[in-house]
Phi, psi and omega in degrees: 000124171305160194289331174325313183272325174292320174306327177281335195269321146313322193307302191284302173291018172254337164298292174332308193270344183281324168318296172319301170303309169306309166333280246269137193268148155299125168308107220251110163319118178301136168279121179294110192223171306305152201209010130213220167293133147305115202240144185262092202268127172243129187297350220213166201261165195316167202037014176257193199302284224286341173293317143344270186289348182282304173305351181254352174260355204284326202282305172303330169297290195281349152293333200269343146282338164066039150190154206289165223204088158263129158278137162229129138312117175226089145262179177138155173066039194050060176082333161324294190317311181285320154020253162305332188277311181321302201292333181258353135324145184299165172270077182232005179064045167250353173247106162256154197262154167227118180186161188278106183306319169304340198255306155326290168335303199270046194245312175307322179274342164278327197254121192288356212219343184000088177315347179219191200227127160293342194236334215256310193256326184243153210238142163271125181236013148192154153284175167252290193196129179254162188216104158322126158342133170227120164267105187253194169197169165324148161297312179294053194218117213245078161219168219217322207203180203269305187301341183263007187259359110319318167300315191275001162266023189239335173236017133230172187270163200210114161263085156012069188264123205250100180324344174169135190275127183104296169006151167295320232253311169302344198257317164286354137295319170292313173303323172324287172327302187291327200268283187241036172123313220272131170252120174201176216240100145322065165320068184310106185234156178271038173130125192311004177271324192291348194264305195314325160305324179290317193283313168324299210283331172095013174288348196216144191254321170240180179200151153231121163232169168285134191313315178302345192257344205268311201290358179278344184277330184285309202289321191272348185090007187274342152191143193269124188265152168244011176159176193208150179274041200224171183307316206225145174298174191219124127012256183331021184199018169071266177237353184322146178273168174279160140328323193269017207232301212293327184180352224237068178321119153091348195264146188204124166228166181180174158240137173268083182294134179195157192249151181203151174239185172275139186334089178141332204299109180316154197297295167338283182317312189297313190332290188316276199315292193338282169296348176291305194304304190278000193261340179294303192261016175261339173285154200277010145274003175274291196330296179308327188297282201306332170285312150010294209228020154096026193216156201229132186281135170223138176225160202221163178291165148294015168245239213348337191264282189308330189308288166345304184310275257255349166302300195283342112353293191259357170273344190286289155355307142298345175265330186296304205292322161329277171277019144063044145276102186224125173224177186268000000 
């Protein structure tokens, strides 16, 4: 072959193969993560559910990241404050949200003035765990069931502790209320370990918290449940019946721990916290601990966790409009 034609017949395939490379998409590099502490925000003050599960999960997350797993409590406004600091951190997966997600869910429909959009700024990367709802009250409290602690609240008063006004555990009580009746006085608190104390100490007479912070106080006797908020009875409470067996057909309430991050957090990364998180609260000793104490472990994809969000967005909606809850 003249050198004229090789030269031209190189020529043409190096054109080819420089086309061919621009076509062809660059392979998108997995982002080096983490590259520093992990820092884990629970919206709510030390000891309730979602305050647990960050600590019984923090020390294994960080062998498995191979970098340290800090908790900071921010609570205030029923989890918005932390929130909000979550939704507006950068998306680079070193701030995670820890928080009982159904009760975010009912935060669009209570709060009027919200600084972020919950479905908008945040992103879900797994549930952890649900924990039915336990409705107790003081020991002196000379009701045995739900009916008869309807009755005695038609003749005397009964003060209400509302783990945080907008909360799931307030809205399940407000459901309680509408459903059968039961008249009591609402008692406003920052957070469910302070209302649960109160009711212990007996300044306050009933309560509904999530089972995992509660039940060891129902076990030690310092307060006595009357119904569990779940489909089926529960082992762990001997024969009690459910709220839904006492009058109240179907009704189930509980908090749902789950981690979600801010909006935009590459995909590579959700992956990663994603298979991390479930392989952390699926060992069987995190299982055995969370079943223990009353709460089952679940875990979901980040598309099933938002899907979930936005279920729970809109059955929550209805009870706020029901009971005409609005805050500023």
């Amino acid at each position: 072959m003249p050198s004229t034609q090789r030269r031209q017949l190189v020529l043409s395939t190096l054109g080819l193969l420089t086309a061919a490379a621009i076509s062809t998409p660059v392979l998108a590099q997995a982002p080096a993560w983490p590259t520093k502490p992990v820092r884990i925000v629970v919206p709510y003050p030390p000891g309730g559910s979602s305050d647990i599960i960050a600590r019984a999960i923090s020390q294994p997350l960080s062998d498995a990241l191979k970098q340290p797993v800090i908790i900071e409590n921010r609570p205030g406004a029923n989890g918005n404050l932390g929130a909000d600091a979550v939704a507006k951190s950068a998306p680079d997966g070193h701030t995670l949200l820890l928080c009982d997600t159904g009760a975010l869910a009912i935060s669009p429909s209570v709060y009027t003035k919200l600084p972020f959009n919950p479905s908008k700024d945040l992103s879900g990367v797994t549930m952890l765990a649900y924990s039915p709802h336990m409705l107790v009250v003081h020991p002196s409290v000379p009701a045995n069931n739900l009916q008869e602690l309807v009755a005695l609240s038609k003749k005397t008063e009964l003060n209400f502790a509302v783990t945080a006004m907008g909360s799931a555990p307030h809205l399940a009580g407000v459901a309680v209320a509408l459903a059968s009746g039961a008249r009591w006085t609402y008692i406003p608190y920052k957070g469910g370990v302070q209302a649960v104390t109160d009711t212990m100490a007996g300044q306050t007479q009933v309560v509904m918290n999530g089972m995992l912070a509660t039940l060891p106080h129902v076990q030690s006797g310092k307060l006595k449940v009357l119904g569990i908020s779940k489909g089926a009875r529960m082992p762990l409470v001997g024969q009690m019946p459910t709220i839904a067996e006492q009058g109240l057909p179907g009704f189930e309430s509980g908090t749902w721990q789950g981690v979600l991050v801010p909006a935009g957090t590459p995909p590579a990364i959700l992956a990663r916290l994603n298979a991390e998180l479930i392989k952390v609260i699926r060992s069987p000793a995190i299982r055995s601990r969370l079943t223990g104490q009353g709460a089952e472990v679940v875990t979901m994809s980040p598309t099933e966790q938002n899907q979930f969000f936005e279920r729970e967005r809109s059955r929550w909606a209805v009870v706020v409009k029901q009971a005409d809850v609005r805050l500023d």
